[in-house]
N, C-alpha and C positions, 0 to 999 in steps of 0.2 A: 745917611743909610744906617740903617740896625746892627752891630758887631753879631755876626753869627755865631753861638756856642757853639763850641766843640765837644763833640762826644767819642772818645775815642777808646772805648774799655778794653778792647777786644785788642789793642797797640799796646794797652798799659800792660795787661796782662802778660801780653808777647815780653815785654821787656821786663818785667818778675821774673818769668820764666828764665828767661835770658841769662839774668844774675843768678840763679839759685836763690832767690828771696822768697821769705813768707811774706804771706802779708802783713802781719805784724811788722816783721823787718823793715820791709819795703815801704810804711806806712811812717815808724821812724824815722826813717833815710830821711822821707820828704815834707818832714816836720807837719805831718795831720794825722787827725785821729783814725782808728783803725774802720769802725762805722763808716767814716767819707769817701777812705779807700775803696770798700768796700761795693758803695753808692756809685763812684766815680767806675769803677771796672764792668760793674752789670749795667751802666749808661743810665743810673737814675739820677746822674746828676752830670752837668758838665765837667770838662777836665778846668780846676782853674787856674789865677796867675800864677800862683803860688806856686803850684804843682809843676808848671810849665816850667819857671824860672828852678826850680829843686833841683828835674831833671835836667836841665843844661849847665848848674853850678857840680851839684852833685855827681852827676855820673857821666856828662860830657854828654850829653847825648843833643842830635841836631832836633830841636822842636819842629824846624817843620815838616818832620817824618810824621808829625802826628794826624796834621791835616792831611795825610796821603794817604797809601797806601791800597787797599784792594774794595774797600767797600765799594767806590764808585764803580767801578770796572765787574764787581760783584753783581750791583742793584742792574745796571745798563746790560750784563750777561743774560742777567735773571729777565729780565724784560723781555729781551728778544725770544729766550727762551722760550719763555711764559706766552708770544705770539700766535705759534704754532696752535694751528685750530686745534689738534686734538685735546684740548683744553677748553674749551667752547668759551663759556662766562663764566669758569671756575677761576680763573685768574685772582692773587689779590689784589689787595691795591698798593699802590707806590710805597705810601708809608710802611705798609708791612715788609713790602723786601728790604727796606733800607733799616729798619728795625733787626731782620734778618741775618742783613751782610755786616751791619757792626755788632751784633749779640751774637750770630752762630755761624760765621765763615765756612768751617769747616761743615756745616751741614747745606751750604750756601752751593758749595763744590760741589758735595756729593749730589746734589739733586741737577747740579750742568752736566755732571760725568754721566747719569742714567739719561738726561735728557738727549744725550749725545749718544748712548748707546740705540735708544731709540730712535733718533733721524737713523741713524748709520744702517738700522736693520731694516727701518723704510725703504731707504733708495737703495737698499740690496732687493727689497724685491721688486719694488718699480722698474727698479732694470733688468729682471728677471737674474741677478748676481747666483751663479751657482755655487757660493760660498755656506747659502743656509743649509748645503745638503751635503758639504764639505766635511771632513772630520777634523777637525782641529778647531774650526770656526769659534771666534768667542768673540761676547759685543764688549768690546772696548772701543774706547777712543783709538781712531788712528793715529800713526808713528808722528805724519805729518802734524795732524790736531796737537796731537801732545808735545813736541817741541813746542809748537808756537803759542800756546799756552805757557809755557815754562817761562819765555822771554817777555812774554805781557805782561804775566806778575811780577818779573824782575825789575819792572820798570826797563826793561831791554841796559840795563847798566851788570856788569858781573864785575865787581871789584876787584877780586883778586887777577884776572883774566888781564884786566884794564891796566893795573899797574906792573903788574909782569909786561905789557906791551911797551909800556912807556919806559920800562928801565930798559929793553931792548932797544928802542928806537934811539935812548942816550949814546948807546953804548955806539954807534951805527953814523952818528952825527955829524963824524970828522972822516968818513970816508964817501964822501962822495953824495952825488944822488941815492936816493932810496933804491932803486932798482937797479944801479949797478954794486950798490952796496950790499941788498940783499941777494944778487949774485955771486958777488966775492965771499959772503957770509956760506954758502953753502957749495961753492968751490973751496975753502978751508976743512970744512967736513966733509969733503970726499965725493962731493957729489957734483957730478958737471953738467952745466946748464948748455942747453942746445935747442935753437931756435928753429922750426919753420913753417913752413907755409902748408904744409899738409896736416900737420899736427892739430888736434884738439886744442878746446885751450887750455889745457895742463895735464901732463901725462908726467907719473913717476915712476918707476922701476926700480923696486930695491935689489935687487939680483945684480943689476948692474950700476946700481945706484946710479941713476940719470933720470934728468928731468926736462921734459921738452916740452917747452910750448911752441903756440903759434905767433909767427912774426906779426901775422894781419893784424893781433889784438892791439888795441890803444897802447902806449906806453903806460900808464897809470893801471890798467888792468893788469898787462906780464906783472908791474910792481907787484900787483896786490895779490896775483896766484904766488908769486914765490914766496911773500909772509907767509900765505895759508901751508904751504907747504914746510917752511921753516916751522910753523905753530903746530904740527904736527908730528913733526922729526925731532923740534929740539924742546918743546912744551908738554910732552905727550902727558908726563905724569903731572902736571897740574891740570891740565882739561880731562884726566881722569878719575883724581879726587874733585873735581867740582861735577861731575855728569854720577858720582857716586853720594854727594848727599839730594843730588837733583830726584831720585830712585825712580826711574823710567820704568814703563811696564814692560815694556818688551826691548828686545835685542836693535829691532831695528830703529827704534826712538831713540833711542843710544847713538847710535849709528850717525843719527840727524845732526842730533844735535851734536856730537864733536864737531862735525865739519861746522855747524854753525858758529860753534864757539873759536875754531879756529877761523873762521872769516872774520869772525869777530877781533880775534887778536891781529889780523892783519890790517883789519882800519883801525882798530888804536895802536898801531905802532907807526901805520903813514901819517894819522895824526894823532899826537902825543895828547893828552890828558889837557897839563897845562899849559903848553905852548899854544896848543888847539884853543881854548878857552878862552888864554889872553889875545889871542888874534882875531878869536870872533867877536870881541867885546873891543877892541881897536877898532876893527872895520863895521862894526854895529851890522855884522850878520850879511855881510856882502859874499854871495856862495862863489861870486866868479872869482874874487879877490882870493879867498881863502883857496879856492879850487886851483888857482895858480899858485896862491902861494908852496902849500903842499902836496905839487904835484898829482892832486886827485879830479875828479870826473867831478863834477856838477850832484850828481846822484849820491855818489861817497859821503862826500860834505853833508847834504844835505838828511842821510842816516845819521854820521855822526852825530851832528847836531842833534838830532834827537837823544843820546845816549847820556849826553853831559849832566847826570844828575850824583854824581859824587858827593858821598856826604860832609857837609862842611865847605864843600867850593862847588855848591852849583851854579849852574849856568842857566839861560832861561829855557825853562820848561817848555818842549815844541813836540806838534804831533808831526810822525811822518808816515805818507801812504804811497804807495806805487799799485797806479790801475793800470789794465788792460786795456783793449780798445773796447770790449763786452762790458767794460766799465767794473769786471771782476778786480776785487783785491786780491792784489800778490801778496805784497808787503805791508802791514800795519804795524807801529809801535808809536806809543803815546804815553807822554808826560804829565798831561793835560787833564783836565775833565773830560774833554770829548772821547768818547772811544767809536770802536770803528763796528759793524755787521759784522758780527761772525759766521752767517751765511747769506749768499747773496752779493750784487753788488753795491756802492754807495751811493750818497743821495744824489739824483740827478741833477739840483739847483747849486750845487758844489762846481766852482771852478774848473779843480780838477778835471774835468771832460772837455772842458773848450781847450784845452793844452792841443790837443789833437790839430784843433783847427786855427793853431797858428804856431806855427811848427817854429824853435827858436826863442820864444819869446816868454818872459817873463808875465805871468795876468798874476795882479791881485784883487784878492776881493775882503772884505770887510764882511762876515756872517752871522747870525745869532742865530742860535739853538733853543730846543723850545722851554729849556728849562729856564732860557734868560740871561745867558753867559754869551760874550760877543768875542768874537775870533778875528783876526787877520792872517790870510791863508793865500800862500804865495804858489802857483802852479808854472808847470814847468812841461816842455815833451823831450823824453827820453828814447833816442834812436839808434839803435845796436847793430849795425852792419855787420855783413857775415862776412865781411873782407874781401869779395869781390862779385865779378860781373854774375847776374843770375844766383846767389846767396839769397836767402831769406832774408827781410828784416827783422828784428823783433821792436815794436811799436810798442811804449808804455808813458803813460802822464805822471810825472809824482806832485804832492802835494806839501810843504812845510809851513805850518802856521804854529798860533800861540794865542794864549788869551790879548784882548786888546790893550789890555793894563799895562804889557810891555813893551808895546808902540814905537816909545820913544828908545827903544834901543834896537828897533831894525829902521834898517838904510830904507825899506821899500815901502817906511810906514809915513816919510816925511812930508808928500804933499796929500795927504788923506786927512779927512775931516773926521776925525774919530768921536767925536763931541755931539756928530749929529744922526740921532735916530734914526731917520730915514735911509741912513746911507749903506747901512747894514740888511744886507739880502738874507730874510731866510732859510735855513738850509734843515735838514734833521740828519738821524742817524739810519733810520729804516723806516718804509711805510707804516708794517706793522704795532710799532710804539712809535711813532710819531703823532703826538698831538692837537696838530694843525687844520681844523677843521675846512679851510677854504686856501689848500695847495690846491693849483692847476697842473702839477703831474703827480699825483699820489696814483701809486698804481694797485691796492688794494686799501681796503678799510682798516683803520687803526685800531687795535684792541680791544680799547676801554671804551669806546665812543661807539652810539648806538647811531644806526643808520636807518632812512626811512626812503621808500619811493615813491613819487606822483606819476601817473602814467601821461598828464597830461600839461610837468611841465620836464623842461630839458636844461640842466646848466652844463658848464665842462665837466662834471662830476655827473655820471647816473644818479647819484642817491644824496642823498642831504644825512649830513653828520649833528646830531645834535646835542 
């Protein structure tokens, strides 16, 4: 197989920047002339060995930042984007947006931000939203949008967040379980925890500084609201310098995202960075093992695992997705190539959906994407009781996979034929950029592909994609 070059201009330049380097400087540093640099940054040339090995002698830096970062997640944006009829066959083509997202990111954004302002003013008036006739009304991204934007480009990893959790959870280690420890942790500051049955599942009160949850919640849950709340009382000013160079547009994205980030400090302090790391690479990714091990839910684990991209000690790269039974996405963060619909729900030939209809159980499936990349993707049904008789459920399926390269380091990959073509099903990201001329559930026409009708023949498809 062909070693793909790497073009990464738009990374090199990030990390010039970074240093306060010219390019001349910068060019110096890495022993090439200033011309190559030059070449190398506007993507007229690939990054080469020399470069690669400069940066990792020179300035420490992890190279395989350079294969990453947003372009993929940029071009895959820009697609679905770019779906949306009201663009008819003005669309470019592939090569252009990936031209795009590694040459002008930043204009990459700006055209999802306006794209996003226009859905947004769409379905305000298809719902007839009395917002257009509001005063204050302005087409931004919502609060929601924009967090979860924030966390996709992070790679869902916030380092400093991550190791502030992990020197907490050290600190935490020799006193007990996690949840009686993080109780004793904020019965030392003042604050007294009280359990019950009427309660939400976490109420605090600074007035009388007290905090009550509900007993019905899972143990591992109480655990995990009282980090959040410790991440809040004893973290406030670091989730405040990081939501300050995050620069939210508005008050309530702010808002979101603390709480997000303190959720976030509370599954990395149930599980630690390293200890987490080394025990999923012991149990080669067993979520039930790890799930007991540290006290956490099936669901936990399997977020976490997603997050473990620290630089210098990563972990292997895994997408993870929590649907609905409308097969809508709650939750998406990914490592991976694959990325997820950011409107809509996902692919119907995905696992993920049969979770539902076998409640308990572990399904994998072996997938390829149309770009050519194969997945092992492991689904799961997650069931949230309301704590008793006549309580709602909440019903959701999550999904945790990885490229197939890493096979041999999950437990659920060992009697699977990874070697043979066949065995890998199908899947896309969304109708509308999906490729796949002869799906049997494509439930609109793909973008780029022209469609034609016979009135007088009939396949599972109305119309023939050609």
């Amino acid at each position: 197989m062909a070693t793909q070059k790497l073009y990464a201009g738009a990374k090199l330049r990030d990390i010039r920047g970074r240093l306060g380097l010219t390019q001349k400087d910068f060019a110096a540093k890495l022993g090439i002339s200033l011309p190559y640099l030059n070449q190398m940054e506007n993507n007229n040339r690939p990054v080469s060995t020399t470069v690669v090995l400069a940066l990792a002698q020179e300035f420490g830096f992890d190279v395989t930042e350079l294969g990453q970062g947003d372009a993929e997640r940029l071009v895959t944006d820009m697609r679905e984007a770019l779906a949306d009829p009201v663009f008819g066959e003005a669309a470019p083509q592939l090569a252009d947006l990936r031209l795009t997202a590694s040459n002008a990111p930043v204009l990459a954004r700006a055209f999802l931000a306006l794209h996003r302002a226009y859905r947004q003013t769409h379905e305000r008036l298809a719902s007839l939203d009395e917002a257009l006739g509001r005063e204050g009304s302005q087409l931004q991204p919502s609060p929601w949008e924009e967090v979860r934007d924030f966390f996709h480009y992070c790679d869902n990893y916030i380092d400093a967040v991550d190791r502030a959790a992990e020197r907490f959870a050290t600190q935490l280690a020799t006193e007990g379980d996690l949840r009686s420890a993080a109780a004793a942790r904020l019965e030392q500051t003042g604050i007294s925890v009280r359990f019950t049955q009427d309660a939400p599942m976490r109420t605090y009160d600074p007035a009388r500084k007290e905090m009550v949850l509900s007993s019905l919640l899972p143990v591992e849950t109480q655990a995990f609201q009282m980090m959040v709340q410790i991440a809040l009382l004893r973290q406030n000013q670091l989730l405040d310098a990081t939501l300050d160079l995050a620069r939210f547009q508005s008050d309530e994205a702010r808002a979101i995202a603390k709480l997000g980030l303190a959720n976030y400090f509370a599954g990395a302090a149930m599980m630690p960075y390293k200890a987490f790391l080394s025990a999923a690479q012991e149990t080669r990714h067993d979520l039930e093992l790890l799930a007991a091990r540290f006290g956490a839910s099936i669901e936990q684990v399997a977020h976490r695992l997603s997050t473990l991209q620290r630089p210098g000690a990563k972990g292997v790269p895994f997408f993870f997705v929590r649907v609905d039974q409308a097969g809508t996405i709650t939750k998406r963060h990914s490592a991976t190539r694959l990325q997820f619909a950011r409107f809509g729900g996902a692919c119907p030939l995905w696992n993920v959906h049969r979770a539902f209809e076998t409640p308990g159980r572990f399904l994998r499936q072996l997938a390829e994407t149309p770009d050519g990349v194969r997945y092992i993707s492991l689904a799961h049904d997650v069931s949230k009781s309301g704590g008793h008789f006549g309580a709602p459920v909440r019903r959701y399926a999550i999904s945790l996979g990885c490229e197939v390269r890493h096979a041999s380091a999950l437990v659920y990959a060992d009697d699977l034929d990874v070697t043979r073509a066949s065995a890998f099903e199908p899947i896309g990201i969304s109708c509308r950029i999906c490729e796949r001329t002869n799906c049997h559930q494509r439930s609109v026409p793909p973008l780029e592909k022209k469609l034609s009708t016979t009135p007088n023949h009939r396949d599972v498809l109305p119309y023939k994609l050609d």
